[in-house]
TIVO-2410 file (N, C-alpha, C; in nm, 3 decimals):
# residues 167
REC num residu      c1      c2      c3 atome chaine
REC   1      X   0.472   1.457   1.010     N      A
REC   1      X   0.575   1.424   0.914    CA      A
REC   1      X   0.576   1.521   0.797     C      A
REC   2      X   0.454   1.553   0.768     N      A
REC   2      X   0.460   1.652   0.610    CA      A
REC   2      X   0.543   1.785   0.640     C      A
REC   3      X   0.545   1.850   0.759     N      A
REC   3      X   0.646   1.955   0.821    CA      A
REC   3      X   0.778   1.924   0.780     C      A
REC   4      X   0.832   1.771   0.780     N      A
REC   4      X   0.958   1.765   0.739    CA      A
REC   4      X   1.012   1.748   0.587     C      A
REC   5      X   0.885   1.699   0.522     N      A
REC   5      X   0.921   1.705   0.416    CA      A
REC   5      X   0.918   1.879   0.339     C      A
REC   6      X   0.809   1.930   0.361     N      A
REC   6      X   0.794   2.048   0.309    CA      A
REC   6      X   0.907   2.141   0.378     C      A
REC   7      X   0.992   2.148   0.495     N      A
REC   7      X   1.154   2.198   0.544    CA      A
REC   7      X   1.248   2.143   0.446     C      A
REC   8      X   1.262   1.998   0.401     N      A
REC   8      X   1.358   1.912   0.333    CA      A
REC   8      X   1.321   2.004   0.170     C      A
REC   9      X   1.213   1.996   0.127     N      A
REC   9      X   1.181   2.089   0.000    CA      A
REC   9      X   1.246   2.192   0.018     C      A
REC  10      X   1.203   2.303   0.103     N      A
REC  10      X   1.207   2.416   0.090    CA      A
REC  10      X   1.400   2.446   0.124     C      A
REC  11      X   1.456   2.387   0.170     N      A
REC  11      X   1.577   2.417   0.196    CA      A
REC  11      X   1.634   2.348   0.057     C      A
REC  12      X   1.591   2.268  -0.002     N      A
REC  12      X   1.644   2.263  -0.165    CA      A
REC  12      X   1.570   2.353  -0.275     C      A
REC  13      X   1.475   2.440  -0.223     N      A
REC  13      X   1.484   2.516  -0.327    CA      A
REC  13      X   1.348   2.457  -0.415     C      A
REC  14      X   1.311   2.325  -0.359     N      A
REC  14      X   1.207   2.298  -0.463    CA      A
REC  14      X   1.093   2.303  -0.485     C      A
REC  15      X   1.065   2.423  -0.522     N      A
REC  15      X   0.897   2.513  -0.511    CA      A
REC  15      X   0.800   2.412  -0.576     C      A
REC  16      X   0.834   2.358  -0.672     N      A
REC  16      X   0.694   2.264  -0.787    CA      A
REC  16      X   0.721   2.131  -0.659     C      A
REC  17      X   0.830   2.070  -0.580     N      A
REC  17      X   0.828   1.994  -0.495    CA      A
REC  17      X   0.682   1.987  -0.383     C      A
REC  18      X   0.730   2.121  -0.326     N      A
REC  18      X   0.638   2.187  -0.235    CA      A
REC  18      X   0.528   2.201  -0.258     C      A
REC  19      X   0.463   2.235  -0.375     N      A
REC  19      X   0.358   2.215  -0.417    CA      A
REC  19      X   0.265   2.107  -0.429     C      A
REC  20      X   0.349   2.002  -0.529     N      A
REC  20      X   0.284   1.852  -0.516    CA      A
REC  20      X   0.262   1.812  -0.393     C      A
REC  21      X   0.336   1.835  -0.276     N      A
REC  21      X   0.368   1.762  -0.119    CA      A
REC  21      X   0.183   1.852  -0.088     C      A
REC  22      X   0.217   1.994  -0.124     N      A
REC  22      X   0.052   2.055  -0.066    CA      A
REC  22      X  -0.064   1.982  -0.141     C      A
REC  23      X  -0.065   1.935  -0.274     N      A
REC  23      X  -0.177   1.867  -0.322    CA      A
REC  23      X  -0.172   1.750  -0.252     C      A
REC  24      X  -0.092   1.670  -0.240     N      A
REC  24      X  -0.094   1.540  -0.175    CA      A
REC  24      X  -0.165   1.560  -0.064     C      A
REC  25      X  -0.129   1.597   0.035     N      A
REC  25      X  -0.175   1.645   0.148    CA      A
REC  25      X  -0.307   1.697   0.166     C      A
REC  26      X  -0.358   1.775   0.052     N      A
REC  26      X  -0.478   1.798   0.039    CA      A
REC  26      X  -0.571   1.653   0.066     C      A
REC  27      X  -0.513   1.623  -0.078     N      A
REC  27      X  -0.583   1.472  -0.127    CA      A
REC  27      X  -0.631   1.394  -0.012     C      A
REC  28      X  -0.518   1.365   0.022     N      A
REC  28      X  -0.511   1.266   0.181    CA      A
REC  28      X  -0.591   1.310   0.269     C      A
REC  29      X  -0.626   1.453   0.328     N      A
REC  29      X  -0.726   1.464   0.405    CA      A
REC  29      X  -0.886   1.454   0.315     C      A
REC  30      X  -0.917   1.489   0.185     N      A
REC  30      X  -1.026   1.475   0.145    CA      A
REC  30      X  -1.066   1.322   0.144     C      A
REC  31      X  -0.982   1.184   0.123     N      A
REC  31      X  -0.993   1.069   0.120    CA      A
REC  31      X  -1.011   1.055   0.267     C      A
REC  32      X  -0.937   1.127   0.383     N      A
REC  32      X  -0.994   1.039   0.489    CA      A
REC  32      X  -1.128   1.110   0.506     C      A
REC  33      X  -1.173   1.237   0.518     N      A
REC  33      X  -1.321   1.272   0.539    CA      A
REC  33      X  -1.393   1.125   0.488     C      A
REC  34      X  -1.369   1.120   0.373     N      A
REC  34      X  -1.448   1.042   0.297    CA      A
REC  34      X  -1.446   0.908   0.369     C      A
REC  35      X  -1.361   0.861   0.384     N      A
REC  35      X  -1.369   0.731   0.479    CA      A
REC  35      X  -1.396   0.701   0.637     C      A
REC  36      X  -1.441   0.824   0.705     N      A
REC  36      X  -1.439   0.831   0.855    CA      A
REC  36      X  -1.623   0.888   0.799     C      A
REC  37      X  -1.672   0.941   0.712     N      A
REC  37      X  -1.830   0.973   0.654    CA      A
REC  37      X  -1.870   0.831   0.628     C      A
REC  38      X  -1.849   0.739   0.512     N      A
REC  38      X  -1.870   0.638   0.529    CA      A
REC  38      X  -1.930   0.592   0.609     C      A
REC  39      X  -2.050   0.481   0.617     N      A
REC  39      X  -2.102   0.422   0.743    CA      A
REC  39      X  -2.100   0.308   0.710     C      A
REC  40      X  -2.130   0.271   0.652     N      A
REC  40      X  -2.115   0.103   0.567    CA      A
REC  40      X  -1.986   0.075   0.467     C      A
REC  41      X  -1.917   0.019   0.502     N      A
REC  41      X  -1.861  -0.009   0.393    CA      A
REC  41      X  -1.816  -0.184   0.420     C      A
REC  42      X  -1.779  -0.255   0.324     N      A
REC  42      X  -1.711  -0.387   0.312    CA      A
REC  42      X  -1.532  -0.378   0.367     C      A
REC  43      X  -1.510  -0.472   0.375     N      A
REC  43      X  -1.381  -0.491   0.424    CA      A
REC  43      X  -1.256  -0.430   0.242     C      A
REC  44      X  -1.269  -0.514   0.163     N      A
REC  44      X  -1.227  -0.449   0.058    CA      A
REC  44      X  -1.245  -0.307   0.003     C      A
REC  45      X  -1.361  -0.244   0.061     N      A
REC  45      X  -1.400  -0.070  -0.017    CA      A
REC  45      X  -1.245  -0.021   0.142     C      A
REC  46      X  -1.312  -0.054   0.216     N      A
REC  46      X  -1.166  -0.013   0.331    CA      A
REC  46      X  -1.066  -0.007   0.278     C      A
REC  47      X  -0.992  -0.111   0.241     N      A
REC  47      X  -0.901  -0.163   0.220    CA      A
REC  47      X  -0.839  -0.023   0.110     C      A
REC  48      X  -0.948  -0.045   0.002     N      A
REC  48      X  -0.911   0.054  -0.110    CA      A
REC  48      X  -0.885   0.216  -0.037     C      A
REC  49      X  -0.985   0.229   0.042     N      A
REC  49      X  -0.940   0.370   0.007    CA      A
REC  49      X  -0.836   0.373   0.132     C      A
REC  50      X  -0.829   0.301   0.258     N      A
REC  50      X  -0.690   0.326   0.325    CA      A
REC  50      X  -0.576   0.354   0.253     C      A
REC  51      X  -0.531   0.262   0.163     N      A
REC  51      X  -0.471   0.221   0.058    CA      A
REC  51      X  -0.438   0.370  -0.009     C      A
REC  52      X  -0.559   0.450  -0.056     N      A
REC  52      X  -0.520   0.543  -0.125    CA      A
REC  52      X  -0.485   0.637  -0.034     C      A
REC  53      X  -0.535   0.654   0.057     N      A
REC  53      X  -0.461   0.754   0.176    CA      A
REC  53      X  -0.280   0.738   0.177     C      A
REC  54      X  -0.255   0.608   0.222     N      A
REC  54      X  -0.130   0.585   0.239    CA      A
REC  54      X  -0.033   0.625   0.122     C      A
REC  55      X  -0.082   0.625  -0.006     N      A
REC  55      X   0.001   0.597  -0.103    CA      A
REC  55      X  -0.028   0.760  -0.155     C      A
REC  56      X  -0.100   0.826  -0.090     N      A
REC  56      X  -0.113   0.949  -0.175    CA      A
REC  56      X   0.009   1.046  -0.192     C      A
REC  57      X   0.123   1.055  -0.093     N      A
REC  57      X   0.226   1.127  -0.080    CA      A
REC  57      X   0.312   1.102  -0.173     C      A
REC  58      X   0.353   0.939  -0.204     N      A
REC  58      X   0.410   0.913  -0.281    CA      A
REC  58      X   0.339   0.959  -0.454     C      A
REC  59      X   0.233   0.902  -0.461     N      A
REC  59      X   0.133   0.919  -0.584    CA      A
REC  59      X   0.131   1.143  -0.619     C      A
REC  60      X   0.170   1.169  -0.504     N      A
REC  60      X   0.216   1.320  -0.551    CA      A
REC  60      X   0.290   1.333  -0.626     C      A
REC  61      X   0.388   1.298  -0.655     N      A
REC  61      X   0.540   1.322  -0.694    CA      A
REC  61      X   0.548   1.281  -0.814     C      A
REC  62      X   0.464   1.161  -0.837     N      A
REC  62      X   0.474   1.079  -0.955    CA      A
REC  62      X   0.442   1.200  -1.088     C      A
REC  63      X   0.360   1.304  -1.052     N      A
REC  63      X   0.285   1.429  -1.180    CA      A
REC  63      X   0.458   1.473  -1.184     C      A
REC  64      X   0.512   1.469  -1.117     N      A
REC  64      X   0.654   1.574  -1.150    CA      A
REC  64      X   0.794   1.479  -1.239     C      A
REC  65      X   0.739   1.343  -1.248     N      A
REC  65      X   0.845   1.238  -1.283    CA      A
REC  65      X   0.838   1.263  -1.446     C      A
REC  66      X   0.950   1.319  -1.523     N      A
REC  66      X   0.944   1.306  -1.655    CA      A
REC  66      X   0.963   1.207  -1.710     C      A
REC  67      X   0.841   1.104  -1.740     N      A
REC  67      X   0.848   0.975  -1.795    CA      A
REC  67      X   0.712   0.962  -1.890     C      A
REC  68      X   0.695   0.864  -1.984     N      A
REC  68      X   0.612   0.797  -2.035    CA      A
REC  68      X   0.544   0.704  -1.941     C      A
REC  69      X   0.586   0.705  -1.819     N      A
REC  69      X   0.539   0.546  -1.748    CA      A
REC  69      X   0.463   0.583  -1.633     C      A
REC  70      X   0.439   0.760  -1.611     N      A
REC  70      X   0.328   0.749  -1.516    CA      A
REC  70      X   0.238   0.662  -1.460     C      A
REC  71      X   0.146   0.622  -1.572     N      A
REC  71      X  -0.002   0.550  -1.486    CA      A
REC  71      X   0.096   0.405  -1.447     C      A
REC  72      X   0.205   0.353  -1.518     N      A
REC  72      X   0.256   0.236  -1.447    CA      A
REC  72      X   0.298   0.289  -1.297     C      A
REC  73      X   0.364   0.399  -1.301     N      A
REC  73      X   0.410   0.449  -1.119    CA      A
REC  73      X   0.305   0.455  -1.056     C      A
REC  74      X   0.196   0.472  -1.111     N      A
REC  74      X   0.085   0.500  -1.013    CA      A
REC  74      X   0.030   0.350  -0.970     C      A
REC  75      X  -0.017   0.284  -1.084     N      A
REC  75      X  -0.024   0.179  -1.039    CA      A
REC  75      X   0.052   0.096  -0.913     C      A
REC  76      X   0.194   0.106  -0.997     N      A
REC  76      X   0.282   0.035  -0.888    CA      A
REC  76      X   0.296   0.071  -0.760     C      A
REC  77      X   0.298   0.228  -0.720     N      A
REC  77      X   0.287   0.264  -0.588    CA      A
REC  77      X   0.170   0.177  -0.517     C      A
REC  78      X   0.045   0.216  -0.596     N      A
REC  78      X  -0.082   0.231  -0.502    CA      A
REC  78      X  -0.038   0.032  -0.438     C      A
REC  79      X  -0.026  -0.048  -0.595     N      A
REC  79      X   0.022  -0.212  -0.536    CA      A
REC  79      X   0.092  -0.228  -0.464     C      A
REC  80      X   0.264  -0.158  -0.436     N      A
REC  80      X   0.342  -0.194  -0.343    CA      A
REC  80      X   0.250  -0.128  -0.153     C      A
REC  81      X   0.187  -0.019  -0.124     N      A
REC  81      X   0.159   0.051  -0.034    CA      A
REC  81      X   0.055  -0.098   0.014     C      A
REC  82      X  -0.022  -0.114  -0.102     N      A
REC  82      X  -0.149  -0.207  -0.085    CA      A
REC  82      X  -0.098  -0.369   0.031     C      A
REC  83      X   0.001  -0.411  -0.059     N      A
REC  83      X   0.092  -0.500  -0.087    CA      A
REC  83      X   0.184  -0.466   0.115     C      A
REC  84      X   0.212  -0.385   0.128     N      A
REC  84      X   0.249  -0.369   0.277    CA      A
REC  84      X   0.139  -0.350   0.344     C      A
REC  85      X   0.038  -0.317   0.347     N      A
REC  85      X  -0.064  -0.322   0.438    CA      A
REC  85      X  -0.149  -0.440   0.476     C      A
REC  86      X  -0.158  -0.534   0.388     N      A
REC  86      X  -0.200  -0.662   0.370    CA      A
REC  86      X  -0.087  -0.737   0.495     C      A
REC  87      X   0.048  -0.748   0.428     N      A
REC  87      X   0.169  -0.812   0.481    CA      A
REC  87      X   0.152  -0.742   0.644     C      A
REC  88      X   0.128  -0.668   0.675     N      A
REC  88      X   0.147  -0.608   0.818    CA      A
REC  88      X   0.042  -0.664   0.895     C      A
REC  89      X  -0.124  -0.663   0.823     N      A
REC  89      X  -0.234  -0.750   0.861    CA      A
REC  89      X  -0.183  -0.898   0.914     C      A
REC  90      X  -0.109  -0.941   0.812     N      A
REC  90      X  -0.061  -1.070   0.815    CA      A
REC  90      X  -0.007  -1.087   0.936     C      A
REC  91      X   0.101  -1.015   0.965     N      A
REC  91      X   0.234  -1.056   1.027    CA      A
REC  91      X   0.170  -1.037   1.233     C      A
REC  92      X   0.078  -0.879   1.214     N      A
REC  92      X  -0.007  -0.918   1.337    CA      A
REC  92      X  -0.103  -1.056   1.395     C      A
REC  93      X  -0.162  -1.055   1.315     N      A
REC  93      X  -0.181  -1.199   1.269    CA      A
REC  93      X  -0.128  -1.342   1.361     C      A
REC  94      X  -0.015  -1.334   1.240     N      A
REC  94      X   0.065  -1.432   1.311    CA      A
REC  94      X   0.146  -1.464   1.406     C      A
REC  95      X   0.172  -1.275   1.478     N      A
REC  95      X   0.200  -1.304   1.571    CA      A
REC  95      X   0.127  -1.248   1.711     C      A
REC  96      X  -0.015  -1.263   1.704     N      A
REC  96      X  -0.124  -1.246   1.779    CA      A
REC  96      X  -0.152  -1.137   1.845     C      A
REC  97      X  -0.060  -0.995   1.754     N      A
REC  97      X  -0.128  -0.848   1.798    CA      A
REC  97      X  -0.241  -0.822   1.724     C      A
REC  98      X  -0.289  -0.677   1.742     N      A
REC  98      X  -0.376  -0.593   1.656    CA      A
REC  98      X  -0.387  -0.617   1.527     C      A
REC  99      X  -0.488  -0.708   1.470     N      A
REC  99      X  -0.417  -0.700   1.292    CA      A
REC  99      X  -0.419  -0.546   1.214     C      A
REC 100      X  -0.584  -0.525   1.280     N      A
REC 100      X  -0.631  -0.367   1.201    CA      A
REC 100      X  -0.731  -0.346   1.153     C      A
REC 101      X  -0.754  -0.265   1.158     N      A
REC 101      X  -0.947  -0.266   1.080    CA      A
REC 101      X  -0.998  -0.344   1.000     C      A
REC 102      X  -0.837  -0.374   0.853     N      A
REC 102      X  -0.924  -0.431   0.731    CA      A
REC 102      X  -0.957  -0.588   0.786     C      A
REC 103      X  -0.850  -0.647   0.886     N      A
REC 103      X  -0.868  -0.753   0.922    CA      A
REC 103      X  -0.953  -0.807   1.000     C      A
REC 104      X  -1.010  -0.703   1.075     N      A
REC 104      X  -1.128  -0.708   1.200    CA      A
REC 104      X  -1.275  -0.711   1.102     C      A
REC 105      X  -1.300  -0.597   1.006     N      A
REC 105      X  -1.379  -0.611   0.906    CA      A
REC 105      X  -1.424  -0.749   0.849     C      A
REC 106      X  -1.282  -0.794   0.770     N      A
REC 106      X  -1.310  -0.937   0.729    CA      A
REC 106      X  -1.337  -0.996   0.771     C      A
REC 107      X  -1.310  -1.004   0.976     N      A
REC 107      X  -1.371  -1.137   1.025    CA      A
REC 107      X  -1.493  -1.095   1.028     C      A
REC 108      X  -1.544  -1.036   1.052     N      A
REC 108      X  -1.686  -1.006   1.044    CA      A
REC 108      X  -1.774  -1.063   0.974     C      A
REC 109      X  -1.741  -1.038   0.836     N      A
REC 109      X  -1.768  -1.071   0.696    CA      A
REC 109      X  -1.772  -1.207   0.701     C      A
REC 110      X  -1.646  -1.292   0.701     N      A
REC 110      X  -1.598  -1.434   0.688    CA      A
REC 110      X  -1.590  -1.529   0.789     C      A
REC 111      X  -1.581  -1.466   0.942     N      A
REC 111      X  -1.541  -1.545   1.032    CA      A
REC 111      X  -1.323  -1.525   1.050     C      A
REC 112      X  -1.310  -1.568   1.143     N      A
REC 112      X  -1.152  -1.540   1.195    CA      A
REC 112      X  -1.099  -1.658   1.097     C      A
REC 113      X  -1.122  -1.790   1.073     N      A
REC 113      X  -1.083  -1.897   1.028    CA      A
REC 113      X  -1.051  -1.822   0.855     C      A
REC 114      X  -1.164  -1.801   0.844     N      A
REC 114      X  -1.170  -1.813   0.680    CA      A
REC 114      X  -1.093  -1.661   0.597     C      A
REC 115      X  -1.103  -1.560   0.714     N      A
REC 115      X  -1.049  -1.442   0.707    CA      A
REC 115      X  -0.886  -1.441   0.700     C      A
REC 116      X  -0.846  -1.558   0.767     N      A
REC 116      X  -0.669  -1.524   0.762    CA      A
REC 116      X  -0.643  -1.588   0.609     C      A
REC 117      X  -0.709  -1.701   0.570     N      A
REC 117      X  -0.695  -1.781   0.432    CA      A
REC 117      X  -0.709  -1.669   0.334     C      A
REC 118      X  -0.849  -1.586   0.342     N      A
REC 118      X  -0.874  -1.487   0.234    CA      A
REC 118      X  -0.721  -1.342   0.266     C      A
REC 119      X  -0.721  -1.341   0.397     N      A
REC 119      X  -0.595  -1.250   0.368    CA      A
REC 119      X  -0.486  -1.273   0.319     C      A
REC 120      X  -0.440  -1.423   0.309     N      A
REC 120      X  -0.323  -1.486   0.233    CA      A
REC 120      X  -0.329  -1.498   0.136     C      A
REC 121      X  -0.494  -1.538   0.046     N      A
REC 121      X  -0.460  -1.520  -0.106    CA      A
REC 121      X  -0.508  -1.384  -0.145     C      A
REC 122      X  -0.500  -1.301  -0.072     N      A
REC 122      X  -0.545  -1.137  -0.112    CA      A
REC 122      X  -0.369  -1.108  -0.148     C      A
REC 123      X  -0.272  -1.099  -0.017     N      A
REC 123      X  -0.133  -1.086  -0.046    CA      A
REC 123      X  -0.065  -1.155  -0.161     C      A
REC 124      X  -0.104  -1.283  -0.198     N      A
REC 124      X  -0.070  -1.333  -0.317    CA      A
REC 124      X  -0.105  -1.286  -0.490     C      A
REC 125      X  -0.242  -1.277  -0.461     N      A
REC 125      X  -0.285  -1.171  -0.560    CA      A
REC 125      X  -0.269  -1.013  -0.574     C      A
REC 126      X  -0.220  -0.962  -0.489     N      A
REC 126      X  -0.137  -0.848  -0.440    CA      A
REC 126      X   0.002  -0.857  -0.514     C      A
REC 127      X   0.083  -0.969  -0.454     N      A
REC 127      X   0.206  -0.930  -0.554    CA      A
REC 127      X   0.251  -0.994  -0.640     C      A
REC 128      X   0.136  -1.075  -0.702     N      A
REC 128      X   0.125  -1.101  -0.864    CA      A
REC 128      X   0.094  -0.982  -0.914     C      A
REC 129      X   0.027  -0.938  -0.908     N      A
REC 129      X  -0.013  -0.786  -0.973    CA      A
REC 129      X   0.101  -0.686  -0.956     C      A
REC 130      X   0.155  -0.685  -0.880     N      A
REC 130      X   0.251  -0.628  -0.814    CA      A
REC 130      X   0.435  -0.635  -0.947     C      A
REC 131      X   0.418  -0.773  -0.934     N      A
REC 131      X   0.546  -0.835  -1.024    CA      A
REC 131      X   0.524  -0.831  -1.166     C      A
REC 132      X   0.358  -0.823  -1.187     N      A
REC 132      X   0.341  -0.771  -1.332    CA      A
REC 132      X   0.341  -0.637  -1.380     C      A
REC 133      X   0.353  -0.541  -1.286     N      A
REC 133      X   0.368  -0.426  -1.308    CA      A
REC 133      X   0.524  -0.424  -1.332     C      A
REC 134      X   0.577  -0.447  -1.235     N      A
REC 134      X   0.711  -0.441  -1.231    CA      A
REC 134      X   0.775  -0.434  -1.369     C      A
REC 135      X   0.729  -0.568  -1.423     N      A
REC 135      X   0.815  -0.618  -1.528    CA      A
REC 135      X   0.823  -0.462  -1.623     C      A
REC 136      X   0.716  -0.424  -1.602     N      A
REC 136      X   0.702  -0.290  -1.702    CA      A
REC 136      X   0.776  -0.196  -1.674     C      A
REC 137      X   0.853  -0.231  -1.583     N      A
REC 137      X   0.956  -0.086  -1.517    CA      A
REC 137      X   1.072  -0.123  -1.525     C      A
REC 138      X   1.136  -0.265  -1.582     N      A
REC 138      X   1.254  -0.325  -1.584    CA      A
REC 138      X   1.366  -0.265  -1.658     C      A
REC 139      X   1.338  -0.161  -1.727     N      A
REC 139      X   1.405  -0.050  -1.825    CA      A
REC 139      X   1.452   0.079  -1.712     C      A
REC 140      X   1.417   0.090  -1.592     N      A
REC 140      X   1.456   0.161  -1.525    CA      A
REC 140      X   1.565   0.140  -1.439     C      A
REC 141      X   1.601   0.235  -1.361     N      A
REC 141      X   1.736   0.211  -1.267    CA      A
REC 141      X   1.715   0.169  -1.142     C      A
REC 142      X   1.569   0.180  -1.086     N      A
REC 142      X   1.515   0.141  -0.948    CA      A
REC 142      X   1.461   0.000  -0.951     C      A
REC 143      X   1.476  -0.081  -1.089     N      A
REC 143      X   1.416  -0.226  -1.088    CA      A
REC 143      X   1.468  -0.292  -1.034     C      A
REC 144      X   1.592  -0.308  -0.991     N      A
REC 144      X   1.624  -0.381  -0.887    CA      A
REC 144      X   1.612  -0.440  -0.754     C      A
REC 145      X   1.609  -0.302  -0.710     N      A
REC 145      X   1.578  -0.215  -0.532    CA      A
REC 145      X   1.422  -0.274  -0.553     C      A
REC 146      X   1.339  -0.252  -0.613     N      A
REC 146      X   1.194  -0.248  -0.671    CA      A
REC 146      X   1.193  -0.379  -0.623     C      A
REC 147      X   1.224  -0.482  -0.715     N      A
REC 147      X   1.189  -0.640  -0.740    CA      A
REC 147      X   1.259  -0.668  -0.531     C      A
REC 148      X   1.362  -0.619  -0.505     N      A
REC 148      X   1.384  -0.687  -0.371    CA      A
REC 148      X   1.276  -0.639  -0.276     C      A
REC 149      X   1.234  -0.575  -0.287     N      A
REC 149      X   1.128  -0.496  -0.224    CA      A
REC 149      X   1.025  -0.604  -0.186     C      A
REC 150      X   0.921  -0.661  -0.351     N      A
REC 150      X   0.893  -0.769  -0.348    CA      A
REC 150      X   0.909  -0.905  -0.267     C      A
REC 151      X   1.044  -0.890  -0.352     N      A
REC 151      X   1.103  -1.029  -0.265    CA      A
REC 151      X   1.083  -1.069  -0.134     C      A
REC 152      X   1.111  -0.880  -0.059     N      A
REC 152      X   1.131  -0.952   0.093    CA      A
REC 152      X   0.972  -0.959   0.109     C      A
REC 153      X   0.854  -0.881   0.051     N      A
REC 153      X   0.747  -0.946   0.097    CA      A
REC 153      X   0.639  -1.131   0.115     C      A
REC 154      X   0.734  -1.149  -0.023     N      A
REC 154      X   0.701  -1.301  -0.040    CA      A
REC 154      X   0.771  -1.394   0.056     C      A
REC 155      X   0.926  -1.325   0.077     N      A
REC 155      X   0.994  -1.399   0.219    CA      A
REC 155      X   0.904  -1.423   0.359     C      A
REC 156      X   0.830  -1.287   0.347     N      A
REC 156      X   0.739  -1.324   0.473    CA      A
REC 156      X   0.661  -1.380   0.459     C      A
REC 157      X   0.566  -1.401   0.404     N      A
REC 157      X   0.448  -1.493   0.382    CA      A
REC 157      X   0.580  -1.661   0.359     C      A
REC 158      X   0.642  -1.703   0.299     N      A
REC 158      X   0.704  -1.839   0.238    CA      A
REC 158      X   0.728  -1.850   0.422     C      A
REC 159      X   0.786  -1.784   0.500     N      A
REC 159      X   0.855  -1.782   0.595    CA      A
REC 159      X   0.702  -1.820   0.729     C      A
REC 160      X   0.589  -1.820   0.652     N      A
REC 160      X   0.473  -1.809   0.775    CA      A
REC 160      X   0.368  -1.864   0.693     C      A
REC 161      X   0.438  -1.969   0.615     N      A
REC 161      X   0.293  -2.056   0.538    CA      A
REC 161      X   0.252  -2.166   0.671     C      A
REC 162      X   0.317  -2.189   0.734     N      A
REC 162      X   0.301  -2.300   0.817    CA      A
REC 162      X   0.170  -2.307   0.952     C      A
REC 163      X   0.125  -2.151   0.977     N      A
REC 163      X   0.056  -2.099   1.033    CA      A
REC 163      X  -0.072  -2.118   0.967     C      A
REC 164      X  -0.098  -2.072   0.819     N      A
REC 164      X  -0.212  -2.076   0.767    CA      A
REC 164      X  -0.186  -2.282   0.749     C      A
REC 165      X  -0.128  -2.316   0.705     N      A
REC 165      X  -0.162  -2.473   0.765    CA      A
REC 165      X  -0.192  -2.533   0.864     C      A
REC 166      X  -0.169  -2.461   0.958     N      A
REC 166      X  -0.191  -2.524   1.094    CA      A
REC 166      X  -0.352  -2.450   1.131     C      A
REC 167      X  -0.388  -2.354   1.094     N      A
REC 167      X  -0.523  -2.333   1.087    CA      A
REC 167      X  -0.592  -2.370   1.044     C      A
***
């Protein structure tokens, strides 16, 4: 994928673009060394640095955004990326594929029972954090798009509480 973005740059012309996309990219492979070296880790240290892998492309771009509200973009990326990876755990889950490492981890840790409960109030505490960032971005033009974003993640979980009850 980074081939297409760094073509999509370069045919606009945008050299400081191209650049951030090469630090990102950097980044992202030094975080996975780091997480495939690892031999021990907890289900949450996972969690984190997958997390920062995923979100690093985006978390590039953010050095080039002329704003006061950086460390809020950063924040908010790394929560929304966090915030879909959880929800995807979930949704395998519930519907009895692959959840994924962080979820295989946890059962480990917790057991399968107690692991889907802790992954439901992980997503909840996910986009509380998530909606409190937000609020801090409500002065912008993407708060909208932003907050539905949200939304549809809480749709899924409201839409699949019935599962963690029935467990």
């Amino acid at each position: 994928f980074s081939s297409k973005y760094y073509y999509l740059l370069a045919r606009s012309g945008d050299v400081r673009g191209i650049r951030q996309l090469a630090k990102g990219i950097e980044k992202i492979n030094e975080y996975k060394m780091k997480l495939y070296r690892e031999k021990k880790m907890d289900a949450e240290d996972y969690l984190q640095r997958k997390t920062e892998i995923e979100a690093q492309i985006l978390l590039s771009f953010v050095e080039e955004m002329a704003c006061d509200k950086k460390e809020i973009w950063r924040t908010f990326i790394y929560q929304m990326i966090l915030i879909e990876q959880l929800v995807h755990d979930y949704e395998a889950c519930r519907w009895n594929h692959n959840p994924g490492q962080y979820f295989d981890m946890l059962s480990l840790e917790n057991g399968a029972f107690n692991s889907y409960r802790l992954l439901v109030n992980r997503i909840h505490q996910a986009v509380f954090q998530g909606r409190k960032l937000l609020n801090a971005l409500s002065d912008t033009t993407v708060y909208e798009d932003l907050k539905q974003m949200i939304d549809e993640f809480v749709a899924k979980l409201d839409n699949q509480n019935a599962l963690a009850e029935e467990l």
